[in-house]
C-alpha positions in Angstrom: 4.9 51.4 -99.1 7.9 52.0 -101.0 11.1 50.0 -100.7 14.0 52.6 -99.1 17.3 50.9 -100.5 19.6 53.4 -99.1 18.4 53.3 -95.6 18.0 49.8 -95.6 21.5 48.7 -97.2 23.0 51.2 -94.1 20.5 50.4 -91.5 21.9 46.2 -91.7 25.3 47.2 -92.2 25.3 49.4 -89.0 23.3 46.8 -87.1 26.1 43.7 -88.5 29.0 45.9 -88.1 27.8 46.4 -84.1 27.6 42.9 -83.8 30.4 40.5 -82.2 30.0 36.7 -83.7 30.2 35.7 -79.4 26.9 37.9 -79.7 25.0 36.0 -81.7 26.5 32.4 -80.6 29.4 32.1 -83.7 32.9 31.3 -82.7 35.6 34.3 -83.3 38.3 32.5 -84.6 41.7 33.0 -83.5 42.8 35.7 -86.5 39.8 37.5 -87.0 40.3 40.9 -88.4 36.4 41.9 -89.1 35.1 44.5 -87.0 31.3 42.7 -86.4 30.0 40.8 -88.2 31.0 39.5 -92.2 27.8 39.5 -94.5 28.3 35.7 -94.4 28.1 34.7 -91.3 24.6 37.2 -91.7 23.7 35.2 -94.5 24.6 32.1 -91.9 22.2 33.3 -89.3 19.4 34.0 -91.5 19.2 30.6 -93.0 19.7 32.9 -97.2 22.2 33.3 -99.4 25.2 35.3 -99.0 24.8 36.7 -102.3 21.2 37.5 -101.5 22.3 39.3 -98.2 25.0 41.2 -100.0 22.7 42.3 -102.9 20.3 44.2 -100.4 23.6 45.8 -98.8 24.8 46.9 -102.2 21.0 48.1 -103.1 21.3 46.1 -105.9 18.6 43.2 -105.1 14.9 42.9 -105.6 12.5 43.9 -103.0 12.8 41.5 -100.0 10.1 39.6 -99.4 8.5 39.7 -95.8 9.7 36.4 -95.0 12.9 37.5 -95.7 12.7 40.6 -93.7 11.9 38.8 -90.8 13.9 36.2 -91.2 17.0 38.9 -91.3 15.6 41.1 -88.4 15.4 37.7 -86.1 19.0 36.6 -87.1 20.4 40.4 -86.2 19.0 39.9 -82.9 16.5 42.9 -83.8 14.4 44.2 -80.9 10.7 44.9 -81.7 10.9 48.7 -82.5 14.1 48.0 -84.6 12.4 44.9 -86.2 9.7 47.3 -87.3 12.0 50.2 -88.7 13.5 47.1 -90.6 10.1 46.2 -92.2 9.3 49.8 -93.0 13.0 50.4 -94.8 12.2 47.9 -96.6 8.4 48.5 -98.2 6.2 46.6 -96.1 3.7 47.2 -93.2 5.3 45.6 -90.0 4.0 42.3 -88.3 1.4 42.6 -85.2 3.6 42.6 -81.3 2.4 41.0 -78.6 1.5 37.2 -78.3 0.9 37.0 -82.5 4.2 37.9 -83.0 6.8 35.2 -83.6 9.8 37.5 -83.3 11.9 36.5 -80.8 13.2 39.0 -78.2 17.2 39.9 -78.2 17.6 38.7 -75.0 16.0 35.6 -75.1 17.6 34.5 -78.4 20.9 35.7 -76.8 20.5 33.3 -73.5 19.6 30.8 -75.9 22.6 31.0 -77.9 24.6 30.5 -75.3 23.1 27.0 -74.1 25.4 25.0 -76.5 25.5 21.7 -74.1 21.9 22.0 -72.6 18.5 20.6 -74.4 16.9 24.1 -74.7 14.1 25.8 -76.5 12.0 28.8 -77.0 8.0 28.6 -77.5 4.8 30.6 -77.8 1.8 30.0 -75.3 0.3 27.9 -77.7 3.7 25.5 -77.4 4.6 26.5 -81.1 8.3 25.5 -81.0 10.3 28.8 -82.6 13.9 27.5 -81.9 15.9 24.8 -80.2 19.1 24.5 -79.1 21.0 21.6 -81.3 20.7 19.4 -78.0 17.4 20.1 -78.5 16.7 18.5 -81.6 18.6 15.7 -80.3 16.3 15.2 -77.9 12.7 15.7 -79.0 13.7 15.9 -82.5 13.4 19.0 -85.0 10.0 20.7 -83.5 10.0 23.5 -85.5 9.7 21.8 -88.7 5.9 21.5 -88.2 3.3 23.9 -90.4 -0.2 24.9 -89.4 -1.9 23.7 -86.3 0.3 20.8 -85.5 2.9 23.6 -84.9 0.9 23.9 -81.7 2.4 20.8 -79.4 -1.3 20.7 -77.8 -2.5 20.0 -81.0 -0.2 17.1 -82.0 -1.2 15.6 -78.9 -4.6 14.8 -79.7 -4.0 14.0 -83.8 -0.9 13.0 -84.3 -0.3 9.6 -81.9 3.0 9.8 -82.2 4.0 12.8 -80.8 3.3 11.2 -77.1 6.0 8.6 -78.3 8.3 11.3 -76.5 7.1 11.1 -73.3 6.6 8.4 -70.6 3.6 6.5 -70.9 2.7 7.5 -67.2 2.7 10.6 -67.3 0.1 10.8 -70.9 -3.2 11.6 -68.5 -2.1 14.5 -66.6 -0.3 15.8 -70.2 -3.7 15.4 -71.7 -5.2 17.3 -68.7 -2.6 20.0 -68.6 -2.5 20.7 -73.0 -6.1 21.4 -72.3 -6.0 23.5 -69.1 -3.3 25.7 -70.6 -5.5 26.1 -74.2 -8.4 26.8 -72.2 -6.4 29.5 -70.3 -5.1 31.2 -73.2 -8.5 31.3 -75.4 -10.0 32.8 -72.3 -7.3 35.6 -72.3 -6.9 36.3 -75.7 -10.9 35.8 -77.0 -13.0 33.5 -79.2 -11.8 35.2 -82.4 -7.7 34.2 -81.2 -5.9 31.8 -83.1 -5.9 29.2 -79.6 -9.6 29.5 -80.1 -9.3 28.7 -83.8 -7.4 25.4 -82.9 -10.1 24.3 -79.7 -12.6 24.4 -82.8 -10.4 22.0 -85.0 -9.6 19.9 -81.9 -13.2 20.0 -81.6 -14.1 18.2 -84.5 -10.7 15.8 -84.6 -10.9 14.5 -81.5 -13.4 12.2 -79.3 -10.7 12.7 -76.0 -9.8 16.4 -76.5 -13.9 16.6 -76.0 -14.3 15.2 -73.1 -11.3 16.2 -71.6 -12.6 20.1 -72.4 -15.6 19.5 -71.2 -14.7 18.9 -67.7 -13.3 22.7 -67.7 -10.2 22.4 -65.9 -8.1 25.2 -65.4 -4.5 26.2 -63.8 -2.9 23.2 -64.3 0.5 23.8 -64.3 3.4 21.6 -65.7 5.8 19.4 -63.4 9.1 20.6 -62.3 10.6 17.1 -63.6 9.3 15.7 -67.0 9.9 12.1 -68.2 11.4 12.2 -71.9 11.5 8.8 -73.7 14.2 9.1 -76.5 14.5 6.3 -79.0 18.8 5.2 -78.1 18.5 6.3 -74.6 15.4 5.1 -73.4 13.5 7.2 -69.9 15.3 10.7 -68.8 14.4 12.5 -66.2 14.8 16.4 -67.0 14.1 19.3 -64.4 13.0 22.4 -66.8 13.0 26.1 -65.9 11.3 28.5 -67.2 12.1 32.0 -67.9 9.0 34.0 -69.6 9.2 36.8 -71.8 5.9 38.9 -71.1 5.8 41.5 -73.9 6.0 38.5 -76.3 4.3 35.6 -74.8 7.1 33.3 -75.1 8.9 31.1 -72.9 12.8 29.8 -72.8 12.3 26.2 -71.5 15.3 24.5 -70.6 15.8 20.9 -69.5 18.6 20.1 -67.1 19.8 16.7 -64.7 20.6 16.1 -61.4 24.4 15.4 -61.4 25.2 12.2 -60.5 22.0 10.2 -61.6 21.6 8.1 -64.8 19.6 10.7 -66.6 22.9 13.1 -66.2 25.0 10.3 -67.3 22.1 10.2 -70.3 22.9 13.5 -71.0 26.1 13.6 -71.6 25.5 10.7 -74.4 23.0 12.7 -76.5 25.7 15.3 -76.8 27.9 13.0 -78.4 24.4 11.5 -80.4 23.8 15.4 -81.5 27.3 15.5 -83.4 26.4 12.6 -85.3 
């Protein structure tokens, strides 16, 4: 395919120009002039350059990579069709939908944008961690930092010890039960050539416990309302998380709240003063 410059340097500046920085989670300011977005702030949201942004606007860049395609079409807030026009613009074939896609949805990533003082974040039904809120990070740490297979919080569990440092030591059997149950559920869904079946076989072979624990075929175990967090200043909190699922994409918005009042609300409040550290 054959890179469009034109209709890629007017397709981003028609999509920035329609967005508001309160749209995509950026303050205004109080003498903001800009109508939508500036290129920076773009740049900002794509994790690039703001030269390297600008050059594609001005058609003067090279050939953006896919990466960087998709790495502009999540920071825009792109739907799925748009994120695919984007790709095309642009000289490559677009990425696969459905649950291989990592491309966030426009209203997820909105609702997620707007959960500046709640632990929040967005995964795929393997538990691949896509984004977190910053009280996120403060909580469980930076979880989308991980490459490969241990992107997959199932499969940290069983090779990477300390991974379960985050949770109460209680509460580790029925975790083990349930990262199994839910792998289980989603290689029977999506096949034995899926990637969840690609990581059962690695499991497989790196751990003794994952192979017992598969073998005793449990299925539908479902996650508690309330889970036990152990962070390393504030010791035990106790976080109610609700769910809201995205079905085209298979991902999920998980977000961890306290009951006002209690010691794990009081907790709360700490790590948002921790997270600005």
């Amino acid at each position: 395919m054959v890179i469009d410059r034109i209709g890629l340097a007017d397709f981003l500046r028609r999509r920035r120009e329609a967005l508001q920085p309160e749209d995509v989670g950026l303050p205004r300011g109080a003498r903001r002039r800009t109508s939508g977005l500036r290129r920076e702030e773009v740049a900002l949201l794509c994790h690039m350059s703001t030269d390297y942004y600008a050059r594609i606007e001005r058609q003067t860049g090279p050939q953006p990579s896919e990466q960087m395609i998709a790495a502009i079409a999540q920071g825009l807030h792109l739907s799925v069709d748009e994120r695919d026009h984007l790709f095309r613009l642009a000289g490559h074939h677009p990425p696969s939908r459905g649950p291989a896609s990592e491309h966030i949805s426009p209203g997820l990533q909105r609702i997620l944008d707007r959960l500046h003082d709640t632990p929040a974040e967005i995964v795929t039904e393997l538990g691949e961690t896509l984004r977190q809120t910053a009280l996120g990070v403060a909580l469980t740490g930076d979880l989308t930092a991980y490459s490969g297979p241990a992107r997959s919080i199932g499969y940290r569990w069983f090779t990477d010890p300390e991974s379960r440092s985050l949770y109460a030591p209680e509460e580790h059997p029925f975790l083990t039960r349930m990262w199994v149950s839910g792998l289980r559920g989603v290689v029977t869904l999506r096949g034995p050539e899926s990637h969840a079946a690609h990581l059962v076989e690695l499991l497989h072979a790196r751990s003794e416990e994952f192979r017992q624990v598969w073998d005793t075929h449990e299925v539908g175990i479902r996650p508690h309302e309330v889970k036990k967090f152990m962070h390393p200043e504030l010791g035990e909190l106790e976080l109610t998380c609700q769910t809201l699922l995205d079905p085209v994409q298979s991902h999920a918005l998980l977000v961890y709240t306290a009951v006002p009042g209690t010691e794990s609300y009081e907790k709360l409040q700490l790590l948002s003063v921790l997270g600005t550290r």
